[in-house]
mmCIF file of the N, C-alpha and C atoms, coordinates in Angstrom:
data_MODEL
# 
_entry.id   MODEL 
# 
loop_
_atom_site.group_PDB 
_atom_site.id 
_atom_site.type_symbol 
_atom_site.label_atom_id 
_atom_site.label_alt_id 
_atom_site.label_comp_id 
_atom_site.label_asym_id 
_atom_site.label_entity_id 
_atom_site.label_seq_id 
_atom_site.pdbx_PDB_ins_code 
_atom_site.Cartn_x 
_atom_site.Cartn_y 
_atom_site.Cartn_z 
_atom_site.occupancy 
_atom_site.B_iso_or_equiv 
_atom_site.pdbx_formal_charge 
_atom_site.auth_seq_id 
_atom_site.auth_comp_id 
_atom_site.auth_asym_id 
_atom_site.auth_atom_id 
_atom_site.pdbx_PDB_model_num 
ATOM 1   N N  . UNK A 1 1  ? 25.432 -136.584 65.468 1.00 0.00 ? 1  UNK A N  1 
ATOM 2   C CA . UNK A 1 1  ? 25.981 -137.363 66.534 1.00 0.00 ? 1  UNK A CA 1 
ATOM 3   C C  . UNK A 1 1  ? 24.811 -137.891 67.350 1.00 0.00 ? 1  UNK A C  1 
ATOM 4   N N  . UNK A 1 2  ? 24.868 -139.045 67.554 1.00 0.00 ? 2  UNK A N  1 
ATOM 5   C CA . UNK A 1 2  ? 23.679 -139.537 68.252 1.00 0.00 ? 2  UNK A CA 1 
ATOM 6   C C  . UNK A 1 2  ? 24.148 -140.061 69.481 1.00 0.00 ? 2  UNK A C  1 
ATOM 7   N N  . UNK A 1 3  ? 23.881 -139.845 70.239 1.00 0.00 ? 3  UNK A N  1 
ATOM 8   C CA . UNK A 1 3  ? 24.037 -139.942 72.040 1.00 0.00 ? 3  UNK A CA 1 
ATOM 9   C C  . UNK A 1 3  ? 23.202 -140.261 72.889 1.00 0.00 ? 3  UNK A C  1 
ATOM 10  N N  . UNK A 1 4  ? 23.650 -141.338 74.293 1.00 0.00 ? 4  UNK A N  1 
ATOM 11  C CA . UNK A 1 4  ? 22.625 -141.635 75.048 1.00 0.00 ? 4  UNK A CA 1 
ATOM 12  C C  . UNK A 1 4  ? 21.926 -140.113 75.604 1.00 0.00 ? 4  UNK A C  1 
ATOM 13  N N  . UNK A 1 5  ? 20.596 -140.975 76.402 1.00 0.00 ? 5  UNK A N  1 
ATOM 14  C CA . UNK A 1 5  ? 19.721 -139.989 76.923 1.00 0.00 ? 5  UNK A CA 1 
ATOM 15  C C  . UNK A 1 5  ? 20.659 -138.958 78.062 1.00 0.00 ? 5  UNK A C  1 
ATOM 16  N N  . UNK A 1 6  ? 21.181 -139.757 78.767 1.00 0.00 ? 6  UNK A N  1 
ATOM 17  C CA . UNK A 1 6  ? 21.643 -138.962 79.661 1.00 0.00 ? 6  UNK A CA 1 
ATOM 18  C C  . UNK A 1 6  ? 23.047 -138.824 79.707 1.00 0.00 ? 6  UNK A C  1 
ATOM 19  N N  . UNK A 1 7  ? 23.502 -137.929 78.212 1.00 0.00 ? 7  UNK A N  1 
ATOM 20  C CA . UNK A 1 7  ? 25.367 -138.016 77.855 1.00 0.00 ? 7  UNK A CA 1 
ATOM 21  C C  . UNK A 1 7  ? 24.991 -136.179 78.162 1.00 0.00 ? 7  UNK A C  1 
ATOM 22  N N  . UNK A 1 8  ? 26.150 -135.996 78.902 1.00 0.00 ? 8  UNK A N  1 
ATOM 23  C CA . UNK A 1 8  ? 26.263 -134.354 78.618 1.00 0.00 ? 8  UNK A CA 1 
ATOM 24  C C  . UNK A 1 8  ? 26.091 -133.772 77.275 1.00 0.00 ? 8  UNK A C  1 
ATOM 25  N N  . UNK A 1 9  ? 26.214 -132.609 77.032 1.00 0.00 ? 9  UNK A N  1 
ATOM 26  C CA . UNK A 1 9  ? 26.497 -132.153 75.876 1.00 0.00 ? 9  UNK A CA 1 
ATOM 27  C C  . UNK A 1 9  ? 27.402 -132.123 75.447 1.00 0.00 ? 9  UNK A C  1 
ATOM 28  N N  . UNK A 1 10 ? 28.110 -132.755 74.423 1.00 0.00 ? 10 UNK A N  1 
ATOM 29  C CA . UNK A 1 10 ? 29.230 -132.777 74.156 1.00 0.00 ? 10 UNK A CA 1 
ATOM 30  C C  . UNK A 1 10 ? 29.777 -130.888 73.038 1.00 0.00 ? 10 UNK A C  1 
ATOM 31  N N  . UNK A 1 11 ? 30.599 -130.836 73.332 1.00 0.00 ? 11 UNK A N  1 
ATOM 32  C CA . UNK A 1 11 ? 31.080 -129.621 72.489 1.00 0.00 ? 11 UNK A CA 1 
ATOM 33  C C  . UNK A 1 11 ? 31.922 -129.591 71.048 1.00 0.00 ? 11 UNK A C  1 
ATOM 34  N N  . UNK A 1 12 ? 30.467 -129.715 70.146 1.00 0.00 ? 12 UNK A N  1 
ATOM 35  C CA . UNK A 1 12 ? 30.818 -129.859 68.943 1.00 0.00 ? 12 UNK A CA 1 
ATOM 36  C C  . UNK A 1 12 ? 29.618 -129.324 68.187 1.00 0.00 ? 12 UNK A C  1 
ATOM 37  N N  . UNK A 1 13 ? 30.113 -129.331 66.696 1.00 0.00 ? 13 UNK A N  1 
ATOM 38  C CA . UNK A 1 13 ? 29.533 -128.150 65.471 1.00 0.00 ? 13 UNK A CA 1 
ATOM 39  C C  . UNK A 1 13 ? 29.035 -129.061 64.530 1.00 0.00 ? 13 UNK A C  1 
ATOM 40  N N  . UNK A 1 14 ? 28.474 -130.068 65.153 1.00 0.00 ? 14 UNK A N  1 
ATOM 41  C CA . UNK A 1 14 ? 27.447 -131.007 64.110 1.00 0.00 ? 14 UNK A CA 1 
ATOM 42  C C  . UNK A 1 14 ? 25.737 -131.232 65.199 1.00 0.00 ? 14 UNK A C  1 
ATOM 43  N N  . UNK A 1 15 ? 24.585 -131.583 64.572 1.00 0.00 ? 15 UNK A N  1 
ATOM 44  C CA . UNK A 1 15 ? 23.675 -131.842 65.154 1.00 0.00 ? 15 UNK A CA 1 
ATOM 45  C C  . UNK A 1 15 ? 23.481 -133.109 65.891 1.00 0.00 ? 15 UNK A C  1 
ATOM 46  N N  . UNK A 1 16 ? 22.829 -133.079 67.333 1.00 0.00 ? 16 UNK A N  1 
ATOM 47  C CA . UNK A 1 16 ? 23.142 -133.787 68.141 1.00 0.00 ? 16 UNK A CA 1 
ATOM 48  C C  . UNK A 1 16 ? 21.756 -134.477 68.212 1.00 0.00 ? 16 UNK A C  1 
ATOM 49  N N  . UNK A 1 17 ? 21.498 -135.681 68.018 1.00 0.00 ? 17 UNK A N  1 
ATOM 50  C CA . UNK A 1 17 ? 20.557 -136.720 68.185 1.00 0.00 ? 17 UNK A CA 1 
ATOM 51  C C  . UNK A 1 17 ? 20.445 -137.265 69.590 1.00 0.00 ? 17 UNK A C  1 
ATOM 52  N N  . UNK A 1 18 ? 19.828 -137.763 70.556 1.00 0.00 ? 18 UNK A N  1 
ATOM 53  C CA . UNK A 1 18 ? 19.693 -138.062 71.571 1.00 0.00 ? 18 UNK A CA 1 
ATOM 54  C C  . UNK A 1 18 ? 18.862 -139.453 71.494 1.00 0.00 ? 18 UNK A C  1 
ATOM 55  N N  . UNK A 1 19 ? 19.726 -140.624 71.860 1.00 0.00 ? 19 UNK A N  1 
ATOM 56  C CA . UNK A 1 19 ? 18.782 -141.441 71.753 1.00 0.00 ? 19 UNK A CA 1 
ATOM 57  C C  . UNK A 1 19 ? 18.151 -142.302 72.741 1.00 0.00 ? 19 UNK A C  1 
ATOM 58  N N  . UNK A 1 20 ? 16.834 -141.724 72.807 1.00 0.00 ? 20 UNK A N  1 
ATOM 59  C CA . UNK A 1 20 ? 15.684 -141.666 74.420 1.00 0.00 ? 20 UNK A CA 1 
ATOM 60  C C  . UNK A 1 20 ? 15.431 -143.318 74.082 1.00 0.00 ? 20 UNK A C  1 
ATOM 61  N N  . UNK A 1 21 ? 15.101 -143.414 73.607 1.00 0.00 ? 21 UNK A N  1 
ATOM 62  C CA . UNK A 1 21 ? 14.508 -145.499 73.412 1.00 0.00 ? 21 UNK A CA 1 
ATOM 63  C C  . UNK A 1 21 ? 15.700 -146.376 73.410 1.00 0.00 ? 21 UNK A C  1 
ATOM 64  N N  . UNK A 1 22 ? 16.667 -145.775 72.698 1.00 0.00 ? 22 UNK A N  1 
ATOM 65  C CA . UNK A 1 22 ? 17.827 -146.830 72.755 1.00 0.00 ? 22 UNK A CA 1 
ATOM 66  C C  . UNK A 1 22 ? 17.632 -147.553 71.196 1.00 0.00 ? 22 UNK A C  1 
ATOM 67  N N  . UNK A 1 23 ? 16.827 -146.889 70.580 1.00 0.00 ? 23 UNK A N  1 
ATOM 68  C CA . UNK A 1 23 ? 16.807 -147.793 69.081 1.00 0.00 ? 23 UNK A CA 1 
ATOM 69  C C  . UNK A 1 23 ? 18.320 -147.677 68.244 1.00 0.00 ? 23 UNK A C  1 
ATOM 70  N N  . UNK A 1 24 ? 18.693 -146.859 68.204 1.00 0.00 ? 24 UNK A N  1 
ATOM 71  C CA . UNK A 1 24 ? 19.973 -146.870 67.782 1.00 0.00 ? 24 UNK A CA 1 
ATOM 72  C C  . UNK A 1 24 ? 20.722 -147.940 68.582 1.00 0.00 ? 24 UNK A C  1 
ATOM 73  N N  . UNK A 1 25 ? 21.102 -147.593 69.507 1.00 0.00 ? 25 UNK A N  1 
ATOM 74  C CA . UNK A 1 25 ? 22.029 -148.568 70.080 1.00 0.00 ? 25 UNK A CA 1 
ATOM 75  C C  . UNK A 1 25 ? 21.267 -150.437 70.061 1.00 0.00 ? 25 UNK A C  1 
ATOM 76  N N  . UNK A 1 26 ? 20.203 -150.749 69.719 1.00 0.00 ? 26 UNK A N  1 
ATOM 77  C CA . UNK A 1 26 ? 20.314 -151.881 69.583 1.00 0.00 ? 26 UNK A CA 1 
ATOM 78  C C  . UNK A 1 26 ? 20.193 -152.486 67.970 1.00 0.00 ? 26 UNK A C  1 
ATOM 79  N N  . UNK A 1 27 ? 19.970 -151.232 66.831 1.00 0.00 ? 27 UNK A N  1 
ATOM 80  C CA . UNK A 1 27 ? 19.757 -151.441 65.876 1.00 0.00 ? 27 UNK A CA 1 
ATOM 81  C C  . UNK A 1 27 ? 21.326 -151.873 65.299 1.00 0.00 ? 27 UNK A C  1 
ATOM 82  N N  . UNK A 1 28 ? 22.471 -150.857 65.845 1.00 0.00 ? 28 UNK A N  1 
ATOM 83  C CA . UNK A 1 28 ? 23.357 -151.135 65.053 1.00 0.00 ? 28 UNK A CA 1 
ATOM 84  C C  . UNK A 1 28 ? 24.566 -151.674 66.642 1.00 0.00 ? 28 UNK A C  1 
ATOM 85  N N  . UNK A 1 29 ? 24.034 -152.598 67.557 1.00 0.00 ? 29 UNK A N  1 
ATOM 86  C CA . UNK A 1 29 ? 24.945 -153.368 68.694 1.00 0.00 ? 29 UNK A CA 1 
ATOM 87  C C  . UNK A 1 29 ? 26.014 -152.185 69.583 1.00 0.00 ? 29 UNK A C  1 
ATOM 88  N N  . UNK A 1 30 ? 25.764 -150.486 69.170 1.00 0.00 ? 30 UNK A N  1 
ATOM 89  C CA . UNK A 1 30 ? 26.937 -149.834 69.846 1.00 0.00 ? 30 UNK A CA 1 
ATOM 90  C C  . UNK A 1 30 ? 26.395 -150.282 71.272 1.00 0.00 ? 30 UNK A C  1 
ATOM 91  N N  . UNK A 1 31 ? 28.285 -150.368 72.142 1.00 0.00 ? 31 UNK A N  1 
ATOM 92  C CA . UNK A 1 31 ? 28.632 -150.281 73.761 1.00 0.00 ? 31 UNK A CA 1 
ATOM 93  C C  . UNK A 1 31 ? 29.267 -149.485 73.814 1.00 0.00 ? 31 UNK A C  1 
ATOM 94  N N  . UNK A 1 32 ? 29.763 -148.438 75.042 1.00 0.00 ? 32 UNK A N  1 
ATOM 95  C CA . UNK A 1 32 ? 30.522 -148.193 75.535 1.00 0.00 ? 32 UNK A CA 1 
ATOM 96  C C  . UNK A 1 32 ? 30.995 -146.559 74.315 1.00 0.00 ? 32 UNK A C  1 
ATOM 97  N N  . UNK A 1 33 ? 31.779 -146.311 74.179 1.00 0.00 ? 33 UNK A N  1 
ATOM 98  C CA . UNK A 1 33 ? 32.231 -145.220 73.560 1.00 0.00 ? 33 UNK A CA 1 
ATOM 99  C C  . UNK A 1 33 ? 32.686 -146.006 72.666 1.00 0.00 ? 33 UNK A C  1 
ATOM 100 N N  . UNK A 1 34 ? 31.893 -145.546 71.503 1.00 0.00 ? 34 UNK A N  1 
ATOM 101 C CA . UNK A 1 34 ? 32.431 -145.635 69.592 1.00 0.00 ? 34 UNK A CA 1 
ATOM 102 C C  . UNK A 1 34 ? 31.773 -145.050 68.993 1.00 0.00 ? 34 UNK A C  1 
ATOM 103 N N  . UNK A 1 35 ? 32.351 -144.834 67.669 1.00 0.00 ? 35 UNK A N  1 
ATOM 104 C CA . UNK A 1 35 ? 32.018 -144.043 66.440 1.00 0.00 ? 35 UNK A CA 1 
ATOM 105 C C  . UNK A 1 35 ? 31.518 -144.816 65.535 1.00 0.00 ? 35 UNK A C  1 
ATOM 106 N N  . UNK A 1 36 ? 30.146 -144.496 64.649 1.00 0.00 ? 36 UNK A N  1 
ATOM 107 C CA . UNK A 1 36 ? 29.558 -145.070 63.727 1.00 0.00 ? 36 UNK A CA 1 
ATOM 108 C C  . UNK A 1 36 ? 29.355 -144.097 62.695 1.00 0.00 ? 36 UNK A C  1 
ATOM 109 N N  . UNK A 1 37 ? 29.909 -144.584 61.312 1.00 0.00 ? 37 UNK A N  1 
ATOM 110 C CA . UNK A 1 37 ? 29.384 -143.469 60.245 1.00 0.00 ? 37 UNK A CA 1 
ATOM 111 C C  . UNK A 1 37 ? 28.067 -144.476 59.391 1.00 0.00 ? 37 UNK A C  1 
ATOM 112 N N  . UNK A 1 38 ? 27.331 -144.629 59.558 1.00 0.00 ? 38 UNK A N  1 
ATOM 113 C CA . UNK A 1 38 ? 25.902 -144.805 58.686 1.00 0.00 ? 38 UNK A CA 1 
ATOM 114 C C  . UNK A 1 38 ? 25.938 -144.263 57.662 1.00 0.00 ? 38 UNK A C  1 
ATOM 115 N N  . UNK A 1 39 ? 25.934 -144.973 56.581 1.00 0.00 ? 39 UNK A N  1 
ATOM 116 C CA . UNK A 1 39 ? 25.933 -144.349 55.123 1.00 0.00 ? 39 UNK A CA 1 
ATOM 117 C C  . UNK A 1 39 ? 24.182 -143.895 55.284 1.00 0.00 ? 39 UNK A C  1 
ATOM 118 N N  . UNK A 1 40 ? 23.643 -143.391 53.727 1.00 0.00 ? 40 UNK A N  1 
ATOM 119 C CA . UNK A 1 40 ? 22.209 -142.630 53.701 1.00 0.00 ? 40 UNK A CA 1 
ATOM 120 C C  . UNK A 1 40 ? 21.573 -144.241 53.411 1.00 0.00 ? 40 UNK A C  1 
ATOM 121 N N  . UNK A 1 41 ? 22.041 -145.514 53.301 1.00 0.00 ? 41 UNK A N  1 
ATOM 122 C CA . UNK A 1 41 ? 21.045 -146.663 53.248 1.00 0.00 ? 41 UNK A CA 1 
ATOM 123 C C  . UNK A 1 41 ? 21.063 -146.637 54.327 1.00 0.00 ? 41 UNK A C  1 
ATOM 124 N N  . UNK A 1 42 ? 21.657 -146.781 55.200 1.00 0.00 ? 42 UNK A N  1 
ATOM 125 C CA . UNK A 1 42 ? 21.668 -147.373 56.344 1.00 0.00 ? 42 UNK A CA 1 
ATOM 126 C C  . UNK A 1 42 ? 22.684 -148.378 56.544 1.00 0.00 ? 42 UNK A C  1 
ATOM 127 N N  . UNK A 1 43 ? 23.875 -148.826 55.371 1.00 0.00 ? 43 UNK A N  1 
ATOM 128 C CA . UNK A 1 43 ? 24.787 -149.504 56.288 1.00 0.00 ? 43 UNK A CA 1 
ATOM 129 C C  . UNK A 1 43 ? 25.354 -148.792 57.269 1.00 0.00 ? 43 UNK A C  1 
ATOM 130 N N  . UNK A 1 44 ? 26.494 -149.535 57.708 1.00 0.00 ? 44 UNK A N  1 
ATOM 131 C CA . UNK A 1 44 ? 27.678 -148.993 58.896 1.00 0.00 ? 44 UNK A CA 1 
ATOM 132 C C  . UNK A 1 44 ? 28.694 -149.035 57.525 1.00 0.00 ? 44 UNK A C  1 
ATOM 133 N N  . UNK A 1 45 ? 29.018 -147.488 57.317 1.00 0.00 ? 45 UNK A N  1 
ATOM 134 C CA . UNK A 1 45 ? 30.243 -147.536 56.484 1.00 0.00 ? 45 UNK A CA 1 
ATOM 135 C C  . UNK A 1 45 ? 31.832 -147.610 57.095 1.00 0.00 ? 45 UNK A C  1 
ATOM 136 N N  . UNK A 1 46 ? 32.190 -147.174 58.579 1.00 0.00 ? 46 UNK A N  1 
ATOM 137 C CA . UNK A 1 46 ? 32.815 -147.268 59.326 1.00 0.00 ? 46 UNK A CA 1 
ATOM 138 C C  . UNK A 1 46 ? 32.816 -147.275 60.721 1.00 0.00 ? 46 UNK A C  1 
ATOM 139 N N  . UNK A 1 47 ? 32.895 -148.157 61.441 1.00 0.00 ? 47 UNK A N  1 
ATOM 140 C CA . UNK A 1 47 ? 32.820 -148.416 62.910 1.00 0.00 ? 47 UNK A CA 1 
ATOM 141 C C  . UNK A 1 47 ? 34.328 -148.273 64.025 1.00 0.00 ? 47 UNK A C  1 
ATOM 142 N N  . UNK A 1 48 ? 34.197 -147.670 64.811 1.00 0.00 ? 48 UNK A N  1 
ATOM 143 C CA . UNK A 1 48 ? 35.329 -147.778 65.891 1.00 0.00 ? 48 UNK A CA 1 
ATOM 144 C C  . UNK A 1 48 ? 34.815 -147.556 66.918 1.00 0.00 ? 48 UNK A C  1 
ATOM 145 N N  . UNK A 1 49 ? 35.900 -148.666 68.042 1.00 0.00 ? 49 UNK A N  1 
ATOM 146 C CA . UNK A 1 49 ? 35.620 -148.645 69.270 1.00 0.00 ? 49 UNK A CA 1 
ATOM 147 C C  . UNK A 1 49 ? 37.101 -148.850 69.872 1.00 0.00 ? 49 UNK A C  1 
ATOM 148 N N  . UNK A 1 50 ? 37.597 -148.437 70.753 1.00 0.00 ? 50 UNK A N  1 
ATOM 149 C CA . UNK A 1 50 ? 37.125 -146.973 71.337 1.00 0.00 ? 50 UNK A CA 1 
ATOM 150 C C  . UNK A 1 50 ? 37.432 -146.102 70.160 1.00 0.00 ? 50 UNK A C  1 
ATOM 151 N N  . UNK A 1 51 ? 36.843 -144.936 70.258 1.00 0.00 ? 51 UNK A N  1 
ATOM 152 C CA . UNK A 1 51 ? 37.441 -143.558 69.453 1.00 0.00 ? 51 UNK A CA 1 
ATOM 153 C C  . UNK A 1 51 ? 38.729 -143.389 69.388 1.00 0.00 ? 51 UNK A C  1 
ATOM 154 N N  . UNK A 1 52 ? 39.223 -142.855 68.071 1.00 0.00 ? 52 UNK A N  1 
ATOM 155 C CA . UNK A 1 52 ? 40.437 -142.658 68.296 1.00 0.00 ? 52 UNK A CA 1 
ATOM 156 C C  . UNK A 1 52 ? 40.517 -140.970 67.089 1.00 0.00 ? 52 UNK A C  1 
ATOM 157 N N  . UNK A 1 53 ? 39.840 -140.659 67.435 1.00 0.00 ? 53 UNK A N  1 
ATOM 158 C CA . UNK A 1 53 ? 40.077 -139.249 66.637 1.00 0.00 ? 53 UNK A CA 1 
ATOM 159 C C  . UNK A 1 53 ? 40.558 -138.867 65.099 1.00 0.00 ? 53 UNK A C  1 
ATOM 160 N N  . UNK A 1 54 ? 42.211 -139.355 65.264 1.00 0.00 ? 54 UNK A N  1 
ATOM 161 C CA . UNK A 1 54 ? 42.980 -139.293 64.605 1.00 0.00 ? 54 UNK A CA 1 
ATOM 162 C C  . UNK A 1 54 ? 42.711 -139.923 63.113 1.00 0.00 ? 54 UNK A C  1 
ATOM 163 N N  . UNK A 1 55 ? 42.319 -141.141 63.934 1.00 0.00 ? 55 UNK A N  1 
ATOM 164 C CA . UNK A 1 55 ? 42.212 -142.381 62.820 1.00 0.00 ? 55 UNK A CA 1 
ATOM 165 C C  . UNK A 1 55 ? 40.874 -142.343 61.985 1.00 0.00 ? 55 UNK A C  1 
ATOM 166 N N  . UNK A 1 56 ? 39.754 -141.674 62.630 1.00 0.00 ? 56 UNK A N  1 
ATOM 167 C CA . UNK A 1 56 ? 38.404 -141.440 62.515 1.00 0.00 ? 56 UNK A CA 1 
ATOM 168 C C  . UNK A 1 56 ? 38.862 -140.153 60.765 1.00 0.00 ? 56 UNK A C  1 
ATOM 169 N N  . UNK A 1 57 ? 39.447 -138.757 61.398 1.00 0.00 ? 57 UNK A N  1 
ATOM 170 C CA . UNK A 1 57 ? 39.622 -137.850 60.171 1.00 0.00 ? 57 UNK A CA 1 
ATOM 171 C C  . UNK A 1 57 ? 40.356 -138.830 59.359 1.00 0.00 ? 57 UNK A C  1 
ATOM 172 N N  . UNK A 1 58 ? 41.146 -139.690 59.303 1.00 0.00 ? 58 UNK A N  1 
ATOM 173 C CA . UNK A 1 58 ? 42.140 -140.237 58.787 1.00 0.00 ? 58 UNK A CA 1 
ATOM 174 C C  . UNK A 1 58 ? 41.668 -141.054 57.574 1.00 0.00 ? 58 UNK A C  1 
ATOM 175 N N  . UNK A 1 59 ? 40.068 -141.899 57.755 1.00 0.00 ? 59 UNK A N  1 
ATOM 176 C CA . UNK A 1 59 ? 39.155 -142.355 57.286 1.00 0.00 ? 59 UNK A CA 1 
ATOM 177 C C  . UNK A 1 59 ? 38.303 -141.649 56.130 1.00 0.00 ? 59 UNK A C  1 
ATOM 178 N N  . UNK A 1 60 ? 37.990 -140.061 56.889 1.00 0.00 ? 60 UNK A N  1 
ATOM 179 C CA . UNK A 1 60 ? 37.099 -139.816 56.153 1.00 0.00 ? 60 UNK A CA 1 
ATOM 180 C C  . UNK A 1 60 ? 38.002 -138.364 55.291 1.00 0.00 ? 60 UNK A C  1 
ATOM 181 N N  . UNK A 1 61 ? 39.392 -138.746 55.373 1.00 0.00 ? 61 UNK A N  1 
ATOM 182 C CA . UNK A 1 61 ? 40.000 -137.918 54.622 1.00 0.00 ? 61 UNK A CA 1 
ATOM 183 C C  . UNK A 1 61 ? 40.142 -138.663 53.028 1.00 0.00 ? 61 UNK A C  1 
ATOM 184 N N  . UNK A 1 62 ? 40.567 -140.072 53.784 1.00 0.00 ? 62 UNK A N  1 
ATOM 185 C CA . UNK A 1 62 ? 40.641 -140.900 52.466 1.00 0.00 ? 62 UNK A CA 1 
ATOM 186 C C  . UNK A 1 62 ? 39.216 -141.027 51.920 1.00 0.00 ? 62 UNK A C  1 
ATOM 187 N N  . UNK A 1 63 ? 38.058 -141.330 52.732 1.00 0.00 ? 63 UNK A N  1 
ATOM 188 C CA . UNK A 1 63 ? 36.840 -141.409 51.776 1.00 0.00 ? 63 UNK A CA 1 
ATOM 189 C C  . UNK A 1 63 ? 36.364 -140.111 50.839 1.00 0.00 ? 63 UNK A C  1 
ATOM 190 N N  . UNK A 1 64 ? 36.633 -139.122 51.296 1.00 0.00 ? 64 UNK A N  1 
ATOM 191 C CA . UNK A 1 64 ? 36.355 -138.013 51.191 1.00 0.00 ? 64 UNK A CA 1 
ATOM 192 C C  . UNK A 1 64 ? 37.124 -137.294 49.762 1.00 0.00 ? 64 UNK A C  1 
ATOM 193 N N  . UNK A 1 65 ? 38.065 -137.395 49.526 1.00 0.00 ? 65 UNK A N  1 
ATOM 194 C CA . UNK A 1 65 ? 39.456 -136.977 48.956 1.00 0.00 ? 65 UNK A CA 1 
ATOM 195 C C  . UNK A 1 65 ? 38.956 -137.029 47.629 1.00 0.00 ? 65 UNK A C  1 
# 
């Protein structure tokens, strides 16, 4: 999970990236609260804004499956 510099800690069981320069956020245009899954090239394999949880497992149940 990659997060601005100054986001609380969020409470979750994956590793948390912090991003101090902001290269993430201008590499791949995120605003505001959304979800990015980055494949290992580096596309955006799935994007949402706002979060929606549901729809997010819902995604990677079907990719996953």
């Amino acid at each position: 999970m990659v997060v601005p510099p100054d986001a609380l800690d969020p409470d979750v069981l994956i590793p948390i990236l912090r991003d101090a320069d902001g290269r993430f956020r201008r590499a791949y245009g995120a605003t505001g609260r959304c979800a990015y899954l980055v494949r290992p090239d580096g596309y955006v394999g799935y994007r949402q804004a706002p979060i929606d949880t549901a729809r997010l497992v819902a995604h990677l149940g079907a990719t996953f499956a």
